[in-house]
N, C-alpha and C positions, 0 to 999 in steps of 0.2 A: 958262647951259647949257654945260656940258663940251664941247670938241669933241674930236669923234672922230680918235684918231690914224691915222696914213695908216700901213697895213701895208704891209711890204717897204723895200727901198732897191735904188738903180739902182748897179749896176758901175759904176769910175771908166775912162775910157777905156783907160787906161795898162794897167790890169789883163784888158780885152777885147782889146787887142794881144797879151798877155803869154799869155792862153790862147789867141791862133791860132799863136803861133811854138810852142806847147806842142803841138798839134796838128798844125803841119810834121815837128817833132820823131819825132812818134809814128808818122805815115807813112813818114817818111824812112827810120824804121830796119827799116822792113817791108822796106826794098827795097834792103838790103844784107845780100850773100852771105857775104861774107871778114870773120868776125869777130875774125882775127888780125893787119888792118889795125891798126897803132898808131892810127891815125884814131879808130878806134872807142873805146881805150883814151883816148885825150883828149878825146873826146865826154865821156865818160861822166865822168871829172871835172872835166869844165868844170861839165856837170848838178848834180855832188855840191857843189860850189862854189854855182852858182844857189839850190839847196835851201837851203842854210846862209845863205845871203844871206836869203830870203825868211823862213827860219825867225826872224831877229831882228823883225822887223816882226809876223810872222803872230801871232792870236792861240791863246791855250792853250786856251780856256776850250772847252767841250764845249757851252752851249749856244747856243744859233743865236738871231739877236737876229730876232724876227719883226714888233714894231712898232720903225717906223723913230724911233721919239720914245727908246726907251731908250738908255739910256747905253752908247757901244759899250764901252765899258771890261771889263766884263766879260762880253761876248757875242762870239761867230764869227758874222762876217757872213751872212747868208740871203739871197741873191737873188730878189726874189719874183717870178713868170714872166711877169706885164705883159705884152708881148710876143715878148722874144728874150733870158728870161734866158739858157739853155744856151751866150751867146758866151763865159761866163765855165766852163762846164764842159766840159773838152776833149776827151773823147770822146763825146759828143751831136755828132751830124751836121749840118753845115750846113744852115741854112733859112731861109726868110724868112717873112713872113704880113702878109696885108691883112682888112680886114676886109669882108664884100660881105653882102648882105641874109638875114638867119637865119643867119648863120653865117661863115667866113675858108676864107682861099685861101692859096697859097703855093708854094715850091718848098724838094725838099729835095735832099741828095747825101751819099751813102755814099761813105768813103774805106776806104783799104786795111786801117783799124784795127777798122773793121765787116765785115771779109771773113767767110764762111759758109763754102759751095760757091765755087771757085775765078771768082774774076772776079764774084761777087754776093755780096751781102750779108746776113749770117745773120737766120733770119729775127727773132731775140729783139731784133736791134739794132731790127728791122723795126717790131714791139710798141711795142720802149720809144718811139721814135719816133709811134707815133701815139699811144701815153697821152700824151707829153707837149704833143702839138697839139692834143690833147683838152684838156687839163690848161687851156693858152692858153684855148682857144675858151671853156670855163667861166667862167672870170677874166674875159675878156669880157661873159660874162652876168651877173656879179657874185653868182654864185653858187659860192662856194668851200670846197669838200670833195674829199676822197679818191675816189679809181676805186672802185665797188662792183662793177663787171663791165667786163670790155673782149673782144670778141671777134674775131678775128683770123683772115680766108682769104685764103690766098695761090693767088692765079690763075697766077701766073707766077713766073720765081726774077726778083728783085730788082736790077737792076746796078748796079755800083758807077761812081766817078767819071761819073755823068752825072746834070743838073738835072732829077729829075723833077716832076708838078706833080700836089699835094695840094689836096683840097676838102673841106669840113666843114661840115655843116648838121645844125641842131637836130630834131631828131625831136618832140620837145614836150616841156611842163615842167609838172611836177609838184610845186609848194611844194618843196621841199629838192632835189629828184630833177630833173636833165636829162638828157634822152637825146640822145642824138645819134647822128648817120652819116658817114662818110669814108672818100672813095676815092682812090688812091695811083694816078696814070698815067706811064708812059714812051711820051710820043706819045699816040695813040691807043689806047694796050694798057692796059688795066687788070691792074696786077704786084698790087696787094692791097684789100683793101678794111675796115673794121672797122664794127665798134659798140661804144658805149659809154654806161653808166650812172655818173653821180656826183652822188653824194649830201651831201650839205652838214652839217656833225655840228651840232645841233637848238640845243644852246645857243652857237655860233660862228655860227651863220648872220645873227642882225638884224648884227652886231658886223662880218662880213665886210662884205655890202652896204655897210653907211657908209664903211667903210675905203675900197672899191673908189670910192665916190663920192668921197670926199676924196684921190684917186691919180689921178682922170679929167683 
């Protein structure tokens, strides 16, 4: 019997360090005024310097290696979302997640790179944020496909720099199709709330499940 390759591969630690000091970076410079500080000027080719560094190592190739068995040689790594790829992409919002009965929990925080409306956070940052906790909680179900619907009310405007706390539960499932629900609090206030539908593409679907069990 073939066995089923295990989809995805996990960031190296060095490289989830290297996308939070990318993410200080991206703050930091929100929050300076004087951009005729030489400072800035030497920020900025220290950066051009780092990029060229990273550009010997990185690879060229345009596609994304999505079973972890292929040869990286010529693939661009694919982080597959398990559950905390985004430590490796630097503007996704800090978060964490657990998993609790039908469904995961967690906290998230908006920095100054997700600003909207002054001192909160726009609301698209807001979206992408919950597809991709959606995204998670799926992958959990071992049911892996694209958002067919995501729907998105915002009760309140969103603040940034504080840990709010996210909940997710499955609405029910449907062979390819799970629904789910998630609601977004600061404190006791409910700032947003979503729904979402994701549907699993008909001949990926037996091939995901296996993968998902051979990654458990």
């Amino acid at each position: 019997m073939t066995e089923t390759p295990t989809i995805g591969q996990a960031p190296a630690d060095e490289l989830v360090a290297l996308a939070q000091s990318a993410r200080d970076v991206a703050n930091e410079l929100l929050r300076v005024h004087d951009g005729d500080d030489p400072r800035v000027r030497e920020a900025r080719e220290t950066l051009d310097a780092v990029v060229a560094r990273l550009g010997e190592i990185a690879s060229r190739a345009d596609s994304p290696r999505i079973v972890e068995a292929i040869d990286p040689a010529d693939t661009r790594p694919f982080y597959f979302p398990g559950n905390l790829a985004p430590r490796v992409h630097v503007s996704h919002p800090w978060m964490t997640a657990e998993e609790i009965p039908n469904g995961r929990r967690g906290r998230v925080r908006f920095d100054l790179m997700h600003e909207g409306p002054p001192g909160c956070a726009h609301g698209g940052h807001v979206a992408w944020f919950f597809d991709q906790a959606f995204g998670h909680h799926v992958v959990a179900q071992q049911i892996g496909g694209p958002t067919h619907r995501l729907e998105v009310v915002y009760k309140k405007l969103t603040p940034l720099g504080k840990e709010l706390d996210y909940e997710i539960l499955t609405d029910r499932v449907d062979g390819r199709k799970i629904f789910a629900n998630a609601v977004l609090r600061d404190g006791d206030l409910v700032v947003a709330e979503a729904k979402a539908l994701f549907v699993a593409p008909k001949e990926a679907f037996a091939m995901t499940k296996e993968g998902m069990r051979e990654s458990d």
